[in-house]
Jmol script that loads the backbone (N, CA, C; Angstrom):
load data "model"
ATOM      1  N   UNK A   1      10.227 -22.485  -0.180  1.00  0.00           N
ATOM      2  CA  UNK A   1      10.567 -23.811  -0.663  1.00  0.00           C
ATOM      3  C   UNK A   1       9.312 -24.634  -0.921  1.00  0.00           C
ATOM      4  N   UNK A   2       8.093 -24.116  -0.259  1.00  0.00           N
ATOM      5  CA  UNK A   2       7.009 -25.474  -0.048  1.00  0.00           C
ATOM      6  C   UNK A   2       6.538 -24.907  -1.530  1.00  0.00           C
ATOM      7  N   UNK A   3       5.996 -23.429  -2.067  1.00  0.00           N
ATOM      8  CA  UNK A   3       5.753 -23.068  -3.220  1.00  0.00           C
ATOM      9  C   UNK A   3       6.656 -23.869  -4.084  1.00  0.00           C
ATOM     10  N   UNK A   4       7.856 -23.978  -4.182  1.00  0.00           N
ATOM     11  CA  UNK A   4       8.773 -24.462  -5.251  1.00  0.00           C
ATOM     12  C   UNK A   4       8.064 -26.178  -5.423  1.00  0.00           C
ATOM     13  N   UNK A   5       8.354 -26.643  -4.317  1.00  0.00           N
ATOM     14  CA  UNK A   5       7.899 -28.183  -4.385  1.00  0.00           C
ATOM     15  C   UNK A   5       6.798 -28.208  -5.217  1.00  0.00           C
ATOM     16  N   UNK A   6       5.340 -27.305  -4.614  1.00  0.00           N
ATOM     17  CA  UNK A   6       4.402 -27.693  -5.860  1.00  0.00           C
ATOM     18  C   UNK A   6       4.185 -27.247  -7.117  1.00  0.00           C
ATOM     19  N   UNK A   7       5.494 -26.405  -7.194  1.00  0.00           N
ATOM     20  CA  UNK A   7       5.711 -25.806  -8.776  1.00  0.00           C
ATOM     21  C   UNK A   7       6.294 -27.196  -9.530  1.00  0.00           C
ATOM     22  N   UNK A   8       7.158 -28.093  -8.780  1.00  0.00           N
ATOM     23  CA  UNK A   8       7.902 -29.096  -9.414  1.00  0.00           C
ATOM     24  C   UNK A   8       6.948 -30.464  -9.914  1.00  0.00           C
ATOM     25  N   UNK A   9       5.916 -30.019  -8.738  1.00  0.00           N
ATOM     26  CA  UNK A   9       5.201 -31.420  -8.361  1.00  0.00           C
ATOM     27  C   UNK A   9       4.057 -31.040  -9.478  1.00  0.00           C
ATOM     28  N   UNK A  10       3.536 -30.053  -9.920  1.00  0.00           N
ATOM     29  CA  UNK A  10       2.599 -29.824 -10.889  1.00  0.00           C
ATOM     30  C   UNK A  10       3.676 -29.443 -12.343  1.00  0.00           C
ATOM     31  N   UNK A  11       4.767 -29.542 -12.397  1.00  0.00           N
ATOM     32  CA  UNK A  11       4.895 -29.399 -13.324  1.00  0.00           C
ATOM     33  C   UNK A  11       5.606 -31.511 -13.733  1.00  0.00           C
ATOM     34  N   UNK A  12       5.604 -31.607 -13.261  1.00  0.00           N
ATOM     35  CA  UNK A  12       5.931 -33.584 -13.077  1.00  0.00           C
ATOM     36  C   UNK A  12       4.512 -33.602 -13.794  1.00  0.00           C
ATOM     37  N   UNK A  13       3.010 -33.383 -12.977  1.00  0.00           N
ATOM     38  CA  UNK A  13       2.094 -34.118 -13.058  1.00  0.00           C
ATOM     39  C   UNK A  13       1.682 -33.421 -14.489  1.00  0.00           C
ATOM     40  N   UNK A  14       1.588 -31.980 -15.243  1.00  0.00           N
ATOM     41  CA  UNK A  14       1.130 -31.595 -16.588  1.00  0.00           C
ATOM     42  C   UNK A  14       2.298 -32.266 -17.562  1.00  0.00           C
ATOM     43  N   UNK A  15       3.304 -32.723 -17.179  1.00  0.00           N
ATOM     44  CA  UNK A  15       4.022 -33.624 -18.489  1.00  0.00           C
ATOM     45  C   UNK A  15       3.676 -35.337 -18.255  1.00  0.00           C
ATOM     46  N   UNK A  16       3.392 -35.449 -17.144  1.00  0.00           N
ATOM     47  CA  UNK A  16       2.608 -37.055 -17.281  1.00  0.00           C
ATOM     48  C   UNK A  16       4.166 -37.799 -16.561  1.00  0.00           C
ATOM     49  N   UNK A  17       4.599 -37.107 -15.819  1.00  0.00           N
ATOM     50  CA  UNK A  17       6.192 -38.180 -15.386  1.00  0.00           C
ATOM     51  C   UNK A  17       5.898 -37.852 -14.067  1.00  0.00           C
ATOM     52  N   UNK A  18       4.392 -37.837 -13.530  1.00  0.00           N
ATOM     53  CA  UNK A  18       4.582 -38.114 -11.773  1.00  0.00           C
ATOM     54  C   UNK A  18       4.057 -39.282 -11.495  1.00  0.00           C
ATOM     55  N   UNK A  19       4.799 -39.623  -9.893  1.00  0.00           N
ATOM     56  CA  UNK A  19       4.215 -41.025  -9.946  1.00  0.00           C
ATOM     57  C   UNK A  19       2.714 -41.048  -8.774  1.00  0.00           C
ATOM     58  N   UNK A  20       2.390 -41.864  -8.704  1.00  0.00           N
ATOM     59  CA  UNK A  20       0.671 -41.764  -7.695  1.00  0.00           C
ATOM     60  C   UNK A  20       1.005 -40.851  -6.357  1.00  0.00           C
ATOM     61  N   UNK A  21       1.940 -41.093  -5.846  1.00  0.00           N
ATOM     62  CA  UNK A  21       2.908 -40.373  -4.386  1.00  0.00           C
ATOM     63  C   UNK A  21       2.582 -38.501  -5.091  1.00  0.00           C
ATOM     64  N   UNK A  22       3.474 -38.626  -5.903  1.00  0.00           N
ATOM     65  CA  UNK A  22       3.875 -37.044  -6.150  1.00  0.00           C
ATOM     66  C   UNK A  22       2.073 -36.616  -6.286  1.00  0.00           C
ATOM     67  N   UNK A  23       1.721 -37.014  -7.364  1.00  0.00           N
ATOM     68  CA  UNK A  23      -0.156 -36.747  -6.881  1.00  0.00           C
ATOM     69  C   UNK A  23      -0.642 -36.536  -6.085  1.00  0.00           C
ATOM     70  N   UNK A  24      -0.356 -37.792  -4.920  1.00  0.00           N
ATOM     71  CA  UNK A  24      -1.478 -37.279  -3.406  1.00  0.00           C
ATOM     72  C   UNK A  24      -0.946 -35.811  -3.346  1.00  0.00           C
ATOM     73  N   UNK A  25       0.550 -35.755  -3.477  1.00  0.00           N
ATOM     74  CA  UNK A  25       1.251 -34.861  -2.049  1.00  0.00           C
ATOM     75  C   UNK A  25       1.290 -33.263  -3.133  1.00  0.00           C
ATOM     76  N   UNK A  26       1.099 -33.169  -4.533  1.00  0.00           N
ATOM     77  CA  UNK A  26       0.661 -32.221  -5.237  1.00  0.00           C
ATOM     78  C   UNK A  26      -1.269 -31.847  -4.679  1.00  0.00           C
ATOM     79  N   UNK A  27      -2.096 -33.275  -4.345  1.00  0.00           N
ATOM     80  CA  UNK A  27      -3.841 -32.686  -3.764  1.00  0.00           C
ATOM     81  C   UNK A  27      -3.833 -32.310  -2.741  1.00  0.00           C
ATOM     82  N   UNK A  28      -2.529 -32.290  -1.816  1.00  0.00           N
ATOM     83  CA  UNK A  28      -2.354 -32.128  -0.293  1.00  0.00           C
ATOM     84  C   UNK A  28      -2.351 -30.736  -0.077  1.00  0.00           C
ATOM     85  N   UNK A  29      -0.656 -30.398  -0.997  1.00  0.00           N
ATOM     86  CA  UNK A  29      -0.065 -28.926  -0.162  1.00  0.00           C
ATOM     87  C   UNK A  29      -0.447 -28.202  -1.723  1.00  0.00           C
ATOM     88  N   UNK A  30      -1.308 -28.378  -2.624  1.00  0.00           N
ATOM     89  CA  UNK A  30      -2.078 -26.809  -3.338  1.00  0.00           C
ATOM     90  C   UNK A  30      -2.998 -26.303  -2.380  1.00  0.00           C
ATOM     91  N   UNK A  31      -3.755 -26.655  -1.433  1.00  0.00           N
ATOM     92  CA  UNK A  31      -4.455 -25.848  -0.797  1.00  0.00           C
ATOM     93  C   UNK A  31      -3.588 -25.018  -0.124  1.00  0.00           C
ATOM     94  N   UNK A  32      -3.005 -25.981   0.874  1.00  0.00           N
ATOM     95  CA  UNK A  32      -1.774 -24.997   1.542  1.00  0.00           C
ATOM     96  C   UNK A  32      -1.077 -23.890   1.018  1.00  0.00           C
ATOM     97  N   UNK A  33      -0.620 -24.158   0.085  1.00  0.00           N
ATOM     98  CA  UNK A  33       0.421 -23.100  -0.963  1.00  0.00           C
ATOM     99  C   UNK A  33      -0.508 -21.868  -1.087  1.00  0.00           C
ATOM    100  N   UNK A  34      -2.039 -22.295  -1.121  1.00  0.00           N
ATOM    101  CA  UNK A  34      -2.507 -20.726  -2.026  1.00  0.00           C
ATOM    102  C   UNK A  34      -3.188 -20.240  -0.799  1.00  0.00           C
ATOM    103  N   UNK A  35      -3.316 -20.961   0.148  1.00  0.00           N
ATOM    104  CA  UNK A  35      -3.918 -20.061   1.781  1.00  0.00           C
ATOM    105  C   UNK A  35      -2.654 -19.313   1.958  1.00  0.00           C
ATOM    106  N   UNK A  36      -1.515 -20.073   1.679  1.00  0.00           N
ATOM    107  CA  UNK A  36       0.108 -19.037   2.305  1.00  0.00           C
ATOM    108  C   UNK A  36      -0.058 -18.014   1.311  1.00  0.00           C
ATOM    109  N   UNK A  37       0.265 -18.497   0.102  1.00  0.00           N
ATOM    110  CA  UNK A  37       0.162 -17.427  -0.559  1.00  0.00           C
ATOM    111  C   UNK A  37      -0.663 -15.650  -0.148  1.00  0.00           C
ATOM    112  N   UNK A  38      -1.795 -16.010  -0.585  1.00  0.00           N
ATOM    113  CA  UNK A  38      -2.921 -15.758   0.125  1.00  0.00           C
ATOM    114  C   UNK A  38      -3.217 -14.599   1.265  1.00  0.00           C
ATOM    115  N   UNK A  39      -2.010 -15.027   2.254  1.00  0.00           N
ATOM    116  CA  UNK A  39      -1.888 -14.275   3.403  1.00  0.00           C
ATOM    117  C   UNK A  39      -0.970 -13.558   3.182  1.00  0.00           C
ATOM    118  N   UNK A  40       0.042 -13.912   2.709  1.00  0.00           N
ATOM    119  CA  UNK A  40       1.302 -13.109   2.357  1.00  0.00           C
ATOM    120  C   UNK A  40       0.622 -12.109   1.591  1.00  0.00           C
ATOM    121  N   UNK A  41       0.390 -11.767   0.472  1.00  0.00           N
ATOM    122  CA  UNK A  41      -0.583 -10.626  -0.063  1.00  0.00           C
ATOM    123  C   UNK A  41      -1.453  -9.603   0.093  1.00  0.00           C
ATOM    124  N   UNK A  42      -2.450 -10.236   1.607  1.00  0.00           N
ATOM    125  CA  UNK A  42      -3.246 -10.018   2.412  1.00  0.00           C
ATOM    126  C   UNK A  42      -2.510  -8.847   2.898  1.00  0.00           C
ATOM    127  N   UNK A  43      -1.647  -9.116   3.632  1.00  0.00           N
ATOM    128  CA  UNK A  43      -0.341  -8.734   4.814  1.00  0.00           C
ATOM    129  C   UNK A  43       0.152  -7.330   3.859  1.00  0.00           C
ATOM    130  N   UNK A  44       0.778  -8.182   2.731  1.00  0.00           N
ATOM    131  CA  UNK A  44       1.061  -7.216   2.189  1.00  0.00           C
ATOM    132  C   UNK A  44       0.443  -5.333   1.786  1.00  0.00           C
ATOM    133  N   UNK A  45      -1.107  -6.310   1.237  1.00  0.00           N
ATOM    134  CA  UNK A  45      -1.815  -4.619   0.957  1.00  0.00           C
ATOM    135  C   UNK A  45      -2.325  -4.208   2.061  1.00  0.00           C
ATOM    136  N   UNK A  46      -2.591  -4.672   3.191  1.00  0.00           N
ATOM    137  CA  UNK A  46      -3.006  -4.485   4.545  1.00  0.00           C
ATOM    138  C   UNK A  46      -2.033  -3.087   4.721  1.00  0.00           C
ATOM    139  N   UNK A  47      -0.340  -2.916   4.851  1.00  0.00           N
ATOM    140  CA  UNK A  47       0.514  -2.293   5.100  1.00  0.00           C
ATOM    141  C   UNK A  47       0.605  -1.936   4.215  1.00  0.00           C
ATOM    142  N   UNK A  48       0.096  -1.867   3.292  1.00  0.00           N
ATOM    143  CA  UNK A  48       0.227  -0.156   1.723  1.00  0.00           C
ATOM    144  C   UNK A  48      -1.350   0.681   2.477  1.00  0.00           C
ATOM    145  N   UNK A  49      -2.368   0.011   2.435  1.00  0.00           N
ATOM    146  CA  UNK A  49      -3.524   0.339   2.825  1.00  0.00           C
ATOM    147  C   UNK A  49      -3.398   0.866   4.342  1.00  0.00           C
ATOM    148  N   UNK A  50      -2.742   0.924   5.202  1.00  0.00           N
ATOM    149  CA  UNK A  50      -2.448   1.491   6.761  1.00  0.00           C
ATOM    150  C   UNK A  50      -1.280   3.003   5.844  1.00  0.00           C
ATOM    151  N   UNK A  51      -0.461   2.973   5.125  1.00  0.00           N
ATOM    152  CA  UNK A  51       0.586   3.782   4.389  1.00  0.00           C
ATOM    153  C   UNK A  51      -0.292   4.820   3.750  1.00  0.00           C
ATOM    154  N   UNK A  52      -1.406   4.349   3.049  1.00  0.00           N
ATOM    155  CA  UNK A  52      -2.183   5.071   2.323  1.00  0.00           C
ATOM    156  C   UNK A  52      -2.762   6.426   3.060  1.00  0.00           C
ATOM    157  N   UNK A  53      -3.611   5.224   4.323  1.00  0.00           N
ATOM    158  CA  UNK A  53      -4.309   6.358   4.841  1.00  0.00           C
ATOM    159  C   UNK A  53      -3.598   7.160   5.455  1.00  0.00           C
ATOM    160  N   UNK A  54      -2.377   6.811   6.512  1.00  0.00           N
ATOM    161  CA  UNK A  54      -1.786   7.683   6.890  1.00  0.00           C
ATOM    162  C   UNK A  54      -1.017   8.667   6.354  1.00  0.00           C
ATOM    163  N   UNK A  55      -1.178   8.712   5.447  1.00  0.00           N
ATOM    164  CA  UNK A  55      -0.106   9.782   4.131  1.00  0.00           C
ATOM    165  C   UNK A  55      -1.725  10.764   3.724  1.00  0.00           C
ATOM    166  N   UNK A  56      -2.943  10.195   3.687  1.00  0.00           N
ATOM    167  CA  UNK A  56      -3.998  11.001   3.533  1.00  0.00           C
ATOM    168  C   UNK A  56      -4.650  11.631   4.666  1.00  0.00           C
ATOM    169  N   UNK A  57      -4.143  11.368   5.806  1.00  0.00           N
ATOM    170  CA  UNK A  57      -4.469  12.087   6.834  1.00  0.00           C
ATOM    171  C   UNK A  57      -3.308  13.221   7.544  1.00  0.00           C
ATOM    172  N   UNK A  58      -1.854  12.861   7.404  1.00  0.00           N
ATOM    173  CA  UNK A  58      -1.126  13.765   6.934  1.00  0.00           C
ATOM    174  C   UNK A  58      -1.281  14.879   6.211  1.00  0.00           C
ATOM    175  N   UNK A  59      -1.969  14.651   5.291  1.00  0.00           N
ATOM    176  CA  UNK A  59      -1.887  15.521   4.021  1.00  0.00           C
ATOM    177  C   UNK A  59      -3.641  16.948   4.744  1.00  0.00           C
ATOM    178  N   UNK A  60      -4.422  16.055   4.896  1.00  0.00           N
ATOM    179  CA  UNK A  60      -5.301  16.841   5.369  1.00  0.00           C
ATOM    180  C   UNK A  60      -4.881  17.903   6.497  1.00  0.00           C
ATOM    181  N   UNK A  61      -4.443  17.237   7.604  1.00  0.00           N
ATOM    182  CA  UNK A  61      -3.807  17.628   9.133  1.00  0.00           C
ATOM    183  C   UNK A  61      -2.678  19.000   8.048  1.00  0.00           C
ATOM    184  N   UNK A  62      -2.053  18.875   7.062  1.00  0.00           N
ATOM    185  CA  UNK A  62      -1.310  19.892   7.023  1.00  0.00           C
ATOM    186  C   UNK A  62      -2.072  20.957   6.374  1.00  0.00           C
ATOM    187  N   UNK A  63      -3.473  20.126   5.429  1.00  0.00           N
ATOM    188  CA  UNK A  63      -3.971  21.469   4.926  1.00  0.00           C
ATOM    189  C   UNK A  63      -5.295  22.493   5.615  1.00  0.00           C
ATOM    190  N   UNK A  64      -5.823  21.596   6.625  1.00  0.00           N
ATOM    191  CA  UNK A  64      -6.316  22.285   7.824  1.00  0.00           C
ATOM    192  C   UNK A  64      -5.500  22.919   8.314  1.00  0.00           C
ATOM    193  N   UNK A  65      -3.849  22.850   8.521  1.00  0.00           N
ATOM    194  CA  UNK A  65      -3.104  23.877   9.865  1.00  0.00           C
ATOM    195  C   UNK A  65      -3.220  24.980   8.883  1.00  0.00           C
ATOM    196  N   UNK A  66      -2.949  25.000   7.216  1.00  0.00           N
ATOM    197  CA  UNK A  66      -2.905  26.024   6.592  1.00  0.00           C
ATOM    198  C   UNK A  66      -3.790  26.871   6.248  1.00  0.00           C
ATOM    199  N   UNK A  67      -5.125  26.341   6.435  1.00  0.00           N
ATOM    200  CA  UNK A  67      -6.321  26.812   6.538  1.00  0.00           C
ATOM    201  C   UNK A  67      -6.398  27.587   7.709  1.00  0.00           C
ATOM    202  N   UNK A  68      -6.684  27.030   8.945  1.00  0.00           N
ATOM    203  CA  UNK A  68      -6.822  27.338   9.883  1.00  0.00           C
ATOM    204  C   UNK A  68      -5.019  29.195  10.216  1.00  0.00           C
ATOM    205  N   UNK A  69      -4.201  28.899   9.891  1.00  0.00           N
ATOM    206  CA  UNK A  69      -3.640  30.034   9.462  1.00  0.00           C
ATOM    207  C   UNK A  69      -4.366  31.155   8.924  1.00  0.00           C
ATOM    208  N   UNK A  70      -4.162  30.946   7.982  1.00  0.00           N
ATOM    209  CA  UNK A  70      -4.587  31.905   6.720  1.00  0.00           C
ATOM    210  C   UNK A  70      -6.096  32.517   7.394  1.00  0.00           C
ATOM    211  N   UNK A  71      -7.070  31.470   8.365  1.00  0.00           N
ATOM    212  CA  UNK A  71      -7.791  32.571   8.666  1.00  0.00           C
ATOM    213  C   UNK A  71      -7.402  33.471   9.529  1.00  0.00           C
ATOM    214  N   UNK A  72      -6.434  32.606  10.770  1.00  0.00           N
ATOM    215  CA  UNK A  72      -6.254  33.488  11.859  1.00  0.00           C
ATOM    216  C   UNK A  72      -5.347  34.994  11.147  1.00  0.00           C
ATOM    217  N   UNK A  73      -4.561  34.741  10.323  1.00  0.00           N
ATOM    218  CA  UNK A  73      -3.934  35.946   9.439  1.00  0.00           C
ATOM    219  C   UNK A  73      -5.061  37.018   8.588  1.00  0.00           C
ATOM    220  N   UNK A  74      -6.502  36.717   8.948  1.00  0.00           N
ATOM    221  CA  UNK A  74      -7.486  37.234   8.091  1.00  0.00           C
ATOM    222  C   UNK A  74      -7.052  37.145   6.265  1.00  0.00           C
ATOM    223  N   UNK A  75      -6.751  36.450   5.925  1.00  0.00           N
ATOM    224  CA  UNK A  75      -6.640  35.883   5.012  1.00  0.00           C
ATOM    225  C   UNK A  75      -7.623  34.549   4.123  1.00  0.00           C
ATOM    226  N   UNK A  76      -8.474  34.760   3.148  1.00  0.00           N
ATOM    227  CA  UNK A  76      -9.435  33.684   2.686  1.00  0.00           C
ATOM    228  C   UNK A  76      -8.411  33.343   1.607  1.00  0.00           C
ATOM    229  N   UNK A  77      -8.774  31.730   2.079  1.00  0.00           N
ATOM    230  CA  UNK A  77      -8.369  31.306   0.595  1.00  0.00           C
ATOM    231  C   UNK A  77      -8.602  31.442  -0.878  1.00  0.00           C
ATOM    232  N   UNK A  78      -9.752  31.978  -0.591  1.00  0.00           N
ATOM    233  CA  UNK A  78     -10.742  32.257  -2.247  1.00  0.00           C
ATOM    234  C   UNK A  78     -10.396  33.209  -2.711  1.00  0.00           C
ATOM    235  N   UNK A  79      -9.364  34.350  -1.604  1.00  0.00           N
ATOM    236  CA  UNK A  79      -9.012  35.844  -1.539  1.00  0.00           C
ATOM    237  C   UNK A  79      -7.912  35.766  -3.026  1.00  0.00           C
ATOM    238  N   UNK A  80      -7.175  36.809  -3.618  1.00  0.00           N
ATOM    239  CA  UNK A  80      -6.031  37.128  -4.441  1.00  0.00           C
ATOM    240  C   UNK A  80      -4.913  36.650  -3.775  1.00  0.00           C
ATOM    241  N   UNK A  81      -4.670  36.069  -2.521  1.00  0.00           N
ATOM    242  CA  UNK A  81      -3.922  36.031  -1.562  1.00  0.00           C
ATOM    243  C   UNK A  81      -3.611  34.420  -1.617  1.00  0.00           C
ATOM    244  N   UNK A  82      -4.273  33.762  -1.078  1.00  0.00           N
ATOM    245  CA  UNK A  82      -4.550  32.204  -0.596  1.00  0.00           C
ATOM    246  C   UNK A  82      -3.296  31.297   0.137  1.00  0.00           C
ATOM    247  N   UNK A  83      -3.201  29.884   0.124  1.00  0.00           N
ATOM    248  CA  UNK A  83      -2.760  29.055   0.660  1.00  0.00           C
ATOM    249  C   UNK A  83      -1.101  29.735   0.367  1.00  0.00           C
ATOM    250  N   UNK A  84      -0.447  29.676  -0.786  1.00  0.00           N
ATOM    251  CA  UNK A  84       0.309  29.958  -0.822  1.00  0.00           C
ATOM    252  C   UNK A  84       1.608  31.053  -0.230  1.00  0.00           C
ATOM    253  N   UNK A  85       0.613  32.349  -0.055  1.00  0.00           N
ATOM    254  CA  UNK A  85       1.433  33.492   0.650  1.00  0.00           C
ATOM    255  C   UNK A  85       1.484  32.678   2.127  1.00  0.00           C
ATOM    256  N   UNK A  86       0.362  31.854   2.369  1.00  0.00           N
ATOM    257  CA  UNK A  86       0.311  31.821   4.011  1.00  0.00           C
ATOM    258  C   UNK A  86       1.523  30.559   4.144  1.00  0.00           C
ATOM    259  N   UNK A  87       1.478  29.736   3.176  1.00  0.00           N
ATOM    260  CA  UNK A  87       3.037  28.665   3.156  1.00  0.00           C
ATOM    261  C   UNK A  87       4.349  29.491   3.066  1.00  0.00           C
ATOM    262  N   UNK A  88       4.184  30.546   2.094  1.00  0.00           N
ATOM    263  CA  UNK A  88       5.933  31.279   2.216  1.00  0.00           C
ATOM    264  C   UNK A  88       5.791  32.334   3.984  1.00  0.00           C
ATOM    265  N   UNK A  89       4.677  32.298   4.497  1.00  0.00           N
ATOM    266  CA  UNK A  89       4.772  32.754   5.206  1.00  0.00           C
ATOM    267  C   UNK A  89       5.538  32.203   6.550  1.00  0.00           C
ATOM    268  N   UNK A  90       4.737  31.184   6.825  1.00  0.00           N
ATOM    269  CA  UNK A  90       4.992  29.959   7.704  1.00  0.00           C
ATOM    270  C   UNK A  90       6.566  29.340   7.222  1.00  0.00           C
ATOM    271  N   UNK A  91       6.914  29.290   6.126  1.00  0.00           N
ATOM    272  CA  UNK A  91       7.742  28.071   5.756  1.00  0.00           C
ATOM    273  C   UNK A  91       8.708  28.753   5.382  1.00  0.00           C
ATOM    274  N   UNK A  92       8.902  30.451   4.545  1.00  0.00           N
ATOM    275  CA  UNK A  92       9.930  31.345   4.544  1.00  0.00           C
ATOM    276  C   UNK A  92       9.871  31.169   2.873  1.00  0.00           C
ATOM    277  N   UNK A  93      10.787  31.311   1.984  1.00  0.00           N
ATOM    278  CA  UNK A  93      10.687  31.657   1.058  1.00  0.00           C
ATOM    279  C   UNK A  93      11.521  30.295   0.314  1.00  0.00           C
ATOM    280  N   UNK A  94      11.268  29.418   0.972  1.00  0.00           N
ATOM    281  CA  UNK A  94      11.886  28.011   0.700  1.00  0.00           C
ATOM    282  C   UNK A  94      10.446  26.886   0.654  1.00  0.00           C
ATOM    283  N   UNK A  95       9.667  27.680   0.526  1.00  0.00           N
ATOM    284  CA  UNK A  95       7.749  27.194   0.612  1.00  0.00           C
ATOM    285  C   UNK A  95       7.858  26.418  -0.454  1.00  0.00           C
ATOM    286  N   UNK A  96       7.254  24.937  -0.922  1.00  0.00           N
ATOM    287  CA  UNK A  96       7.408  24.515  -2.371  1.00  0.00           C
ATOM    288  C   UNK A  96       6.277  25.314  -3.173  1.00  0.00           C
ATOM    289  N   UNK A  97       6.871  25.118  -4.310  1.00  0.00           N
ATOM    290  CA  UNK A  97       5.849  26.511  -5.557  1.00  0.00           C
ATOM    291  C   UNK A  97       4.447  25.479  -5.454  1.00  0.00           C
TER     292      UNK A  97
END
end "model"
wireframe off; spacefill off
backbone 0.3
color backbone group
């Protein structure tokens, strides 16, 4: 609601129909509005950026276990063989392609 007010209150003051009041209280709460703003956003990529990494450390953690497989199976990845046989191995024949 406080965003809306100074959407109303700046849009009063760019057509010229605010009165001295609506002015102060439009120089008051724009600071306010864009610190809230501001944080809300903050907050926001904060929790994509915590999502991120943990989906990239996931992703590693699964391709080290598959690594770490494939050697204990004497299996190189660089081999004719690689990551893949050692996923239908582990995962059955339901492995994604």
């Amino acid at each position: 609601m406080l965003v809306m007010e100074v959407c109303r209150l700046l849009g009063l003051s760019e057509c010229s129909k605010s009165t001295p009041e609506d002015d102060i209280m439009l120089r008051i709460l724009t600071p306010l509005v864009k610190l809230y703003t501001a944080k809300q956003v903050s907050k926001s990529l904060t929790v994509y950026f915590y999502y991120v990494v943990f989906y990239a450390v996931i992703m590693m953690c699964s391709f080290l276990m598959l690594l770490s497989i494939s050697m204990f199976l004497g299996n190189s990845c660089t081999s004719g063989i690689g990551i893949r046989t050692v996923a239908v191995g582990a995962l059955g024949p339901d492995a994604p392609q």
